[in-house]
N, C-alpha and C positions, 0 to 999 in steps of 0.2 A: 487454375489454382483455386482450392478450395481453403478458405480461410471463415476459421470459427473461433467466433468471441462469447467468453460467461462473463454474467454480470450485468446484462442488460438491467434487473430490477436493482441496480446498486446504484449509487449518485454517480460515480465515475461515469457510468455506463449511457449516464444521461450526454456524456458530451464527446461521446463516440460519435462521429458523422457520417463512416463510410457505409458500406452495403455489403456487410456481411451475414452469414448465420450468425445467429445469437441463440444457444440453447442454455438451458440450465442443466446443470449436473450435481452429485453426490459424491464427494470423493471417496467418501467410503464405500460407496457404493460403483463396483466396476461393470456392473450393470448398464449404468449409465453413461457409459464413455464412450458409446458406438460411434457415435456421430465424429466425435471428438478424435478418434486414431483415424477415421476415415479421411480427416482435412490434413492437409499440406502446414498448414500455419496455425495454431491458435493460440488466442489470449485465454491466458488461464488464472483466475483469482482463486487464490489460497485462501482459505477461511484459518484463522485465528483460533486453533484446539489445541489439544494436549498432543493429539498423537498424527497431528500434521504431516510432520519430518516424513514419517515412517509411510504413509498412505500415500506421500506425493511420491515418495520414491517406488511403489509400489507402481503408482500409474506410470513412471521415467519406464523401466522394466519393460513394461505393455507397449510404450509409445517406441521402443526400439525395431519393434518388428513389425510395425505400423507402416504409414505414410505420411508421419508427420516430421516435418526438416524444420522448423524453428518453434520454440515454446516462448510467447513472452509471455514476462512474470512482474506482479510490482512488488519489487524487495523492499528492504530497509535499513536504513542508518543507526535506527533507534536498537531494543534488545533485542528483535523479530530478527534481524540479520544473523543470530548465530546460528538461527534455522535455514536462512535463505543460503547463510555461505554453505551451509553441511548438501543443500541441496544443488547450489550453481557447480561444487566440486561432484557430485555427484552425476549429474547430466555432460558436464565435461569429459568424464570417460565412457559415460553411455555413445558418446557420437551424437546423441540430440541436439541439435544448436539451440543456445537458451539468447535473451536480450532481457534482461533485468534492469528496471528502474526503480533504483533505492530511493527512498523517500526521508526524509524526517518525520518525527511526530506528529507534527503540524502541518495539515492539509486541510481541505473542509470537511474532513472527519473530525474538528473540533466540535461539530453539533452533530456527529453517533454516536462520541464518545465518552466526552470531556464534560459536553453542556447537555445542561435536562430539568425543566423547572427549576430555574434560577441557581441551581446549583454548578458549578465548574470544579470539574476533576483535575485535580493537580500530581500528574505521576512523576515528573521532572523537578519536584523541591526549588521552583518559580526559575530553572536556568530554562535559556533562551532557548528555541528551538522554529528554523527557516524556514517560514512558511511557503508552500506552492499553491499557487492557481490551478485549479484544478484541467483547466483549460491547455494549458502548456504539456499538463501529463498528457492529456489523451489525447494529442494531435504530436507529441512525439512517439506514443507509442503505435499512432498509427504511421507514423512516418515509417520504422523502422520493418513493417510488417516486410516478410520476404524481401528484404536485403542483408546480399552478403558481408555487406561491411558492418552489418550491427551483431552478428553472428556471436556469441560467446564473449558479447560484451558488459560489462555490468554500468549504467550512467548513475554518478550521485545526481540528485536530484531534489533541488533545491529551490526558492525564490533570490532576493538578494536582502532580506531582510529579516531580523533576527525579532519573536514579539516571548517575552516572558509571558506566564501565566497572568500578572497583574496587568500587562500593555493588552492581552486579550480580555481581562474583565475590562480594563477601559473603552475599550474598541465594541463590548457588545452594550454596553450600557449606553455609549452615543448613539447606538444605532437599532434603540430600544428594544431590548434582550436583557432585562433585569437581571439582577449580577445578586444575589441574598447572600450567596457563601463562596469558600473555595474551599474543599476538600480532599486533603492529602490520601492518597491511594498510591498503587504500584500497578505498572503494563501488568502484572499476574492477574493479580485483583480486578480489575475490569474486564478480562476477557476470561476473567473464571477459570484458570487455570492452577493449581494445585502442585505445590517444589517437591514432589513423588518421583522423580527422575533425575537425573545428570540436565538436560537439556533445560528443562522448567527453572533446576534451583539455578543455572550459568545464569539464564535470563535474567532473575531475581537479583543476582548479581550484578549482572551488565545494570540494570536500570536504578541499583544502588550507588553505583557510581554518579550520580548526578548528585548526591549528596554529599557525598564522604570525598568525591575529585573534585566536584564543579566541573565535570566533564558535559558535553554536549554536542551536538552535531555542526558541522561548519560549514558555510556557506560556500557552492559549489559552482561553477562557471560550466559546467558539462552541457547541459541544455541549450545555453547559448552558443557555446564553442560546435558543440556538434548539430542542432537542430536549429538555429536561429532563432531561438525563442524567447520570448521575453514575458516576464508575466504580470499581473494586477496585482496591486496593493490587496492585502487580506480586507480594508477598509470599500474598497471596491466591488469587491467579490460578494461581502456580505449583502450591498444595495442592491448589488444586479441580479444577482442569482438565489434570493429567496426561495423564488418558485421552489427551485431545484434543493437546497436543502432544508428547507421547510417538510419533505418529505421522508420519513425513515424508513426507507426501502429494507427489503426483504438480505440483502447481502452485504449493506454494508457494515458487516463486521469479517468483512475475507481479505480486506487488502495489505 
């Protein structure tokens, strides 16, 4: 079985363990995909565009008449999911098996995203959002590599504790990561995306709701229920794993 993973130069990618290909790709670019229909199984990281939706389904298309039987994907809980769902219903009639681990907000993408010279991006109007170790995502999602029970499944994917915008300037300031400001933005607004479409303005909608509902993502037991997993405190994560996002790799803004 040939199994290939993107993403190696991204933080995720850093706490992959197994012994796979790791290649990089273009999704725009279908150039790039040889390798990628050539494998049985790949992990595939979305990159954060405008015109995502349309290019991922353009690769589902390709990957029908391939050799590839399972696509994992990291979806999401947050606005990103109206794209993730257009696309898991999309692969579901393709015959592709997908395994999709939805995420919250909050992962250790609080420092490619959020945090940057003392500044912290607040796109959730300070409601809570369940942080994940990042450790727990990438040892489920290699759990789940070429098995059929994870086939066309989607896991929420969560920690068990909920940190608002202000619990996360608390948590970096103890753990010396000067906090100067918090600056209100929207998911659009930081990955540079433009409400020019149906799809763009829904998101802008979805993630208005954490104002106007106090709406937010809920704490999910799926990782423990199905992969035994348990994760670190986001206050733990920060000590031990420096190294790892102390560096702004080259894709973390695809997941």
């Amino acid at each position: 079985m040939k199994i290939t993973f993107t993403g190696r130069q991204s933080q995720i990618g850093e706490y992959i363990k197994g012994d796979y290909d790791f290649v990089s790709y273009d999704l725009a670019d279908p150039n790039t995909w040889t390798s990628l229909l050539e494998s049985d199984v790949v992990f595939l990281l979305l990159p954060k565009k405008q015109n995502t939706l349309e290019l991922a389904k353009q690769f589902i298309i390709k990957a029908m008449d391939s050799k590839i039987k399972q696509i994992i994907k990291i979806g999401s809980l947050g606005p990103w999911r109206l794209i993730h769902g257009q696309l898991d219903k999309f692969m579901s009639e393709s015959g592709v098996a997908y395994t999709s681990f939805d995420i919250a907000p909050l992962m250790n993408n609080i420092f490619t995203e959020q945090f940057n010279d003392g500044t912290l991006l607040d796109y959730r109007d300070n409601a809570p959002a369940p942080y994940l170790d990042p450790i727990v995502l990438a040892t489920a999602i290699e759990k789940s590599v070429g098995k059929e029970e994870h086939y066309f499944k989607n896991y929420k994917c969560t920690g068990d504790t909920q940190y608002t915008i202000t619990d996360i300037k608390d948590i970096l300031i103890k753990q010396g990561y000067p906090v100067t400001e918090i600056k209100d933005t929207s998911n659009n607004q930081i990955h540079k995306i433009e409400n020019t479409d149906p799809d763009s303005i829904m998101m802008d909608h979805i993630g208005n709701r954490y104002k106007t509902e106090g709406w937010f993502p809920l704490i999910s037991d799926d990782l423990k229920d199905t992969f035994d997993l348990n994760g670190r405190p986001l206050e733990q994560f920060i000590t031990e794993d420096r190294h790892i996002f102390s560096n702004r790799m080259e894709n973390d803004h695809c997941l």
